[in-house]
Backbone as numpy.savetxt, mean C-alpha at the origin, in Angstrom:
# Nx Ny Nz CAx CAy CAz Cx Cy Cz
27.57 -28.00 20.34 26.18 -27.59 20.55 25.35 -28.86 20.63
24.43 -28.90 21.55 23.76 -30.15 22.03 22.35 -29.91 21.15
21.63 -30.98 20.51 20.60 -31.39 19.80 19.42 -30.49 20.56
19.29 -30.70 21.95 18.28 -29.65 22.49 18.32 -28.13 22.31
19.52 -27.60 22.42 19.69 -26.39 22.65 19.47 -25.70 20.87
19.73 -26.71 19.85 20.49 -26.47 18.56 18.73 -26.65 18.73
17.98 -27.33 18.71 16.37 -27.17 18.00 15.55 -26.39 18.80
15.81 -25.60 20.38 15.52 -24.71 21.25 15.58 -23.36 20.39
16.63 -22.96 19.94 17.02 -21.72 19.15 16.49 -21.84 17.41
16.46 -23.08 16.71 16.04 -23.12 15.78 14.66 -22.81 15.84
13.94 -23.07 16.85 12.47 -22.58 16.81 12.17 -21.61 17.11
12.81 -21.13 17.92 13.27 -19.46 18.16 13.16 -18.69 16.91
13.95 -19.24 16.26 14.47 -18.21 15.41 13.66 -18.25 13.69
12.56 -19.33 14.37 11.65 -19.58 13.28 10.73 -18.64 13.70
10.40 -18.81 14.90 8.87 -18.27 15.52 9.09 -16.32 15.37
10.09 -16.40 15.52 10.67 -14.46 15.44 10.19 -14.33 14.12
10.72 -14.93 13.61 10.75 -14.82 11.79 9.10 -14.99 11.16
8.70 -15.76 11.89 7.14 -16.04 11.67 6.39 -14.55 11.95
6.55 -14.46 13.12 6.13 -13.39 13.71 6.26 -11.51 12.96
7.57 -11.93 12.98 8.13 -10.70 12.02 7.57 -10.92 11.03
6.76 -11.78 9.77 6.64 -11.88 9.05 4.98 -11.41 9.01
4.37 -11.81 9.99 2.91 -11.66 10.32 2.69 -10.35 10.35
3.43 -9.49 11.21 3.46 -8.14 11.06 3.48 -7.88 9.64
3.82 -7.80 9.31 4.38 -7.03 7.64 3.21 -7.46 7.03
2.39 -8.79 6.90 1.26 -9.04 6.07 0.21 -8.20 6.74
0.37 -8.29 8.01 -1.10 -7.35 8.59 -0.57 -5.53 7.86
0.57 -5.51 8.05 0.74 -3.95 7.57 0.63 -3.81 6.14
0.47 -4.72 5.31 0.72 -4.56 3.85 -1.16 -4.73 3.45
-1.57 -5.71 3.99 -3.46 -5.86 4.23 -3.83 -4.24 4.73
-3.30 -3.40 5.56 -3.85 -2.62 6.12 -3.59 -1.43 4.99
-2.22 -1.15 4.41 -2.54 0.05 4.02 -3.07 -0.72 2.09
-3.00 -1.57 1.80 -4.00 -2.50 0.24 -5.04 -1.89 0.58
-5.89 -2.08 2.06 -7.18 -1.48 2.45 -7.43 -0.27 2.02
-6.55 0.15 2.76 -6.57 1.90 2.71 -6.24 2.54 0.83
-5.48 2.01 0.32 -5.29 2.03 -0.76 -6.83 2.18 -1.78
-6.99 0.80 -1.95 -8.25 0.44 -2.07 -9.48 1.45 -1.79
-9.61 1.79 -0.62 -10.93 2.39 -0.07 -10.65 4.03 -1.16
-9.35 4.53 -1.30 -9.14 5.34 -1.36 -9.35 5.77 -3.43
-9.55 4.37 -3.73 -9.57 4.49 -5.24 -10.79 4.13 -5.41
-11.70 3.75 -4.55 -13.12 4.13 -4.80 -13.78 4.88 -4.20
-13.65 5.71 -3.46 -13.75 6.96 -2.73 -13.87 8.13 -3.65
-12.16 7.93 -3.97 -11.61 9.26 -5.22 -12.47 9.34 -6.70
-12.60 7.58 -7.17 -13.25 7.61 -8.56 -14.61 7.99 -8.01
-15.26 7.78 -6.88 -16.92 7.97 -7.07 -16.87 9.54 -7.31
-15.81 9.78 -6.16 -15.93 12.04 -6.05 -15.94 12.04 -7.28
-15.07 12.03 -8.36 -14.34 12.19 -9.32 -15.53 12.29 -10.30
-16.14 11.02 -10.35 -17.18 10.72 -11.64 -18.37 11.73 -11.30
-18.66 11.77 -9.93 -19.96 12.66 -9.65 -19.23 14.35 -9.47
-18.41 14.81 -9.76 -17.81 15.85 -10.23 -18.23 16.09 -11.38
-17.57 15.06 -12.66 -17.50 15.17 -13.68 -19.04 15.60 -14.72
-20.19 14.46 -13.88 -21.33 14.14 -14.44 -21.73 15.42 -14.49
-21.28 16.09 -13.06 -22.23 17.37 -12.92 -21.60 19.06 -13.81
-20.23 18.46 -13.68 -19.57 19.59 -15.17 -20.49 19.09 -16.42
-20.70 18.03 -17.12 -21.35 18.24 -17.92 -22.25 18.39 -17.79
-23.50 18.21 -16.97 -25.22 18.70 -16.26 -25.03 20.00 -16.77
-24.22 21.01 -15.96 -23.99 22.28 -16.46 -23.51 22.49 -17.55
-22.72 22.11 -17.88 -22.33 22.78 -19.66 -23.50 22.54 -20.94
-24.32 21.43 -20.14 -25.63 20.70 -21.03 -26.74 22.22 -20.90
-26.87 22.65 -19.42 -28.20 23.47 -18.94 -27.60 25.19 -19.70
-26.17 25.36 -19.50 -25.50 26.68 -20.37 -26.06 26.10 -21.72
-25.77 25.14 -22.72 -25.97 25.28 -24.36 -27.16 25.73 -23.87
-28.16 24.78 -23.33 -29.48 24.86 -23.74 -30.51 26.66 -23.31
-29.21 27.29 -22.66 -29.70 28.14 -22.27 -30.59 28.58 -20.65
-30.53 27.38 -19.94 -31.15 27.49 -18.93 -30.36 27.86 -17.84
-28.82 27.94 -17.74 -27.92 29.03 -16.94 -27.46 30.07 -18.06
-27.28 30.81 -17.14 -26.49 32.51 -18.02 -24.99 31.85 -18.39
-24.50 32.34 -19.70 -23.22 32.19 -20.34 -22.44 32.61 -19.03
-22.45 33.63 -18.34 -21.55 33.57 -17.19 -21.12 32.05 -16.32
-21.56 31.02 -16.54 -21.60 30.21 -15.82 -20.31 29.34 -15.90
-20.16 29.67 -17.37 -18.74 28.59 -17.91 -17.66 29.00 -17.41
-17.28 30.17 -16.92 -16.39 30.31 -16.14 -16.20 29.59 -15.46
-17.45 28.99 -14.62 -17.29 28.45 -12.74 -17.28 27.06 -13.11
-17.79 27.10 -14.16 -17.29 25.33 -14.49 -16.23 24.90 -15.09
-15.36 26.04 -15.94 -14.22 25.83 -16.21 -13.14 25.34 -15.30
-13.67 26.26 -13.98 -12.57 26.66 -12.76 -12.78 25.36 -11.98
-14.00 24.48 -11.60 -14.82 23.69 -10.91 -13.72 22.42 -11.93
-13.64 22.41 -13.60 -13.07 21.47 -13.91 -12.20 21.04 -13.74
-11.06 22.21 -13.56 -9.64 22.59 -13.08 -9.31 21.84 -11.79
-10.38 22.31 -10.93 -10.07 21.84 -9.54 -10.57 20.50 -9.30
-10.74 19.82 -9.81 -11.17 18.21 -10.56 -10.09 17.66 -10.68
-10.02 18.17 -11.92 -8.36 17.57 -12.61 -7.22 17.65 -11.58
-6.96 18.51 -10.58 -5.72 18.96 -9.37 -6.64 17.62 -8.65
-7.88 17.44 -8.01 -8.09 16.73 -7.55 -7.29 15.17 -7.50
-8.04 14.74 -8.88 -7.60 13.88 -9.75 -5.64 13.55 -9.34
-5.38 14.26 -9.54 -3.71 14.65 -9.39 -3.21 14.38 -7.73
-3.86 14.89 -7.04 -3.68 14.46 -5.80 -3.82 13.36 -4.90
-5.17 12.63 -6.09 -5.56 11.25 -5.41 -4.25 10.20 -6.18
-4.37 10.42 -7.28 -3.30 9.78 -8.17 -1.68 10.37 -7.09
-1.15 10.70 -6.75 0.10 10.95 -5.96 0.40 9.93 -5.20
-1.45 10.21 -4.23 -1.50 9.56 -2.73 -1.85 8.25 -3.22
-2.42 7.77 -4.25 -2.18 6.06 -4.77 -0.72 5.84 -5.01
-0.11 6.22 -5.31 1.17 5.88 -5.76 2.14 6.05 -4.22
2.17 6.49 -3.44 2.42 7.16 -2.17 1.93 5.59 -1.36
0.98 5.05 -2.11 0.36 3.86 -0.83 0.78 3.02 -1.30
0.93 2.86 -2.81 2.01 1.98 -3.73 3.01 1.70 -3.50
3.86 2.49 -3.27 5.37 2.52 -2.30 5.10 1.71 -1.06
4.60 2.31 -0.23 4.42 1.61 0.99 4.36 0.34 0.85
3.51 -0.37 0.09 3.60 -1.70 -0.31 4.72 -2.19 -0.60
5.46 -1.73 -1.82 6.33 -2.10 -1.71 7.87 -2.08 -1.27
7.75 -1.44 -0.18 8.55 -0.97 0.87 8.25 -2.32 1.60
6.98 -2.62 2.34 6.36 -3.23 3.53 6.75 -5.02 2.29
6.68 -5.11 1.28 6.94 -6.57 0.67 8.40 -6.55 0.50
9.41 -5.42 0.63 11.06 -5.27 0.38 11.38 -5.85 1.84
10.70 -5.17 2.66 10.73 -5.25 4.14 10.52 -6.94 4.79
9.87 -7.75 4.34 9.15 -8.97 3.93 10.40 -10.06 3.32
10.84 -9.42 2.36 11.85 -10.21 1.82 13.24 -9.68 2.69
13.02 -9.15 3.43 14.69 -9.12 3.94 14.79 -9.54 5.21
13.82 -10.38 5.87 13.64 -10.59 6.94 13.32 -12.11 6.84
12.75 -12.40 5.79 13.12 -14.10 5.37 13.81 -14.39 5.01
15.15 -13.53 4.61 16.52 -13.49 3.97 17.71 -13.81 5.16
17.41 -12.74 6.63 17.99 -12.63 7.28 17.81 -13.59 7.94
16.53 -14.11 8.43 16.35 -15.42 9.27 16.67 -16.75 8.65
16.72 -16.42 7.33 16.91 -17.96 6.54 18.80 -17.76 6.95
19.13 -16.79 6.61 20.56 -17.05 6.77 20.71 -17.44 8.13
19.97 -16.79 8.98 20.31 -17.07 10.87 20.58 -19.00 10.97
19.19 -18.99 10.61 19.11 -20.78 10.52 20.16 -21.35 10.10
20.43 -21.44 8.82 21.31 -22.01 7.94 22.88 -22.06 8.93
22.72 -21.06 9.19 24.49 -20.77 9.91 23.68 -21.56 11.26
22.86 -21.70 12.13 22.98 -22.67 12.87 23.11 -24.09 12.89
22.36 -24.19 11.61 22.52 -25.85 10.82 23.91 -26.05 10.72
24.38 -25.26 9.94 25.93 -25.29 9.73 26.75 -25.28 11.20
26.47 -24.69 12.20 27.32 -24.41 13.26 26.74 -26.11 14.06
25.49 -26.37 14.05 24.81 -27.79 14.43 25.70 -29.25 13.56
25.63 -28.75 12.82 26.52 -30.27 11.76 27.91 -30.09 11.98
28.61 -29.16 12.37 30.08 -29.33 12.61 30.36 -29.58 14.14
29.58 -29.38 14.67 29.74 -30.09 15.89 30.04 -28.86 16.86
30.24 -27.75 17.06 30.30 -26.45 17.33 29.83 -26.34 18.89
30.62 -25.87 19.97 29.94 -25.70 21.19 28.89 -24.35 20.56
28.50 -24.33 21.95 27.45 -23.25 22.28 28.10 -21.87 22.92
């Protein structure tokens, strides 16, 4: 293998690897984003849910809704908490992905580091092409 051809393919096989690698950070930035947007999204619903279960359970003591009311806020709390449960899934769901998309990351600097290496190696023994 000739010095041109042996640093022709070594850059090759850097620039793939670069490349491949760029992907995966833009995909791991994109769904962190999404992640992210999605845990302050969920906590704002969540807290302005909550504030307003107690608004009502405050306006029931004091008497200014009918005792019938605690029902609908019982049920209103319920479907909070499932809320709650669903955003918590789909965080963990985007969690994975991450680290799927950083597993994905490491096996592709694994694979190209080995590509190289075995060309170095096939370059230092003197090896046609």
């Amino acid at each position: 293998m000739n010095k041109e051809y042996y640093e022709q393919r070594r850059d090759e096989l850097i620039h793939q690897k670069n490349r491949e690698l760029e992907k995966c950070t833009k995909d791991s930035d994109r769904i962190k984003s999404d992640l992210h947007r999605l845990m302050e999204e969920a906590s704002l619903g969540i807290d302005m849910a909550q504030q307003e279960i107690y608004r009502t359970g405050d306006r029931i003591y004091q008497g200014l809704l009918p005792q019938g009311f605690e029902a609908d806020r019982a049920e209103v709390g319920i479907s909070v908490r499932r809320f709650q449960d669903m955003c918590d899934n789909e965080v963990e769901n985007y969690r994975q992905q991450v680290r799927a998309v950083e597993q994905r990351r490491d096996d592709i600097s694994l694979s190209y580091q080995k590509q190289i290496s075995n060309l170095d190696e096939r370059y230092s023994c003197g090896e046609k092409e």
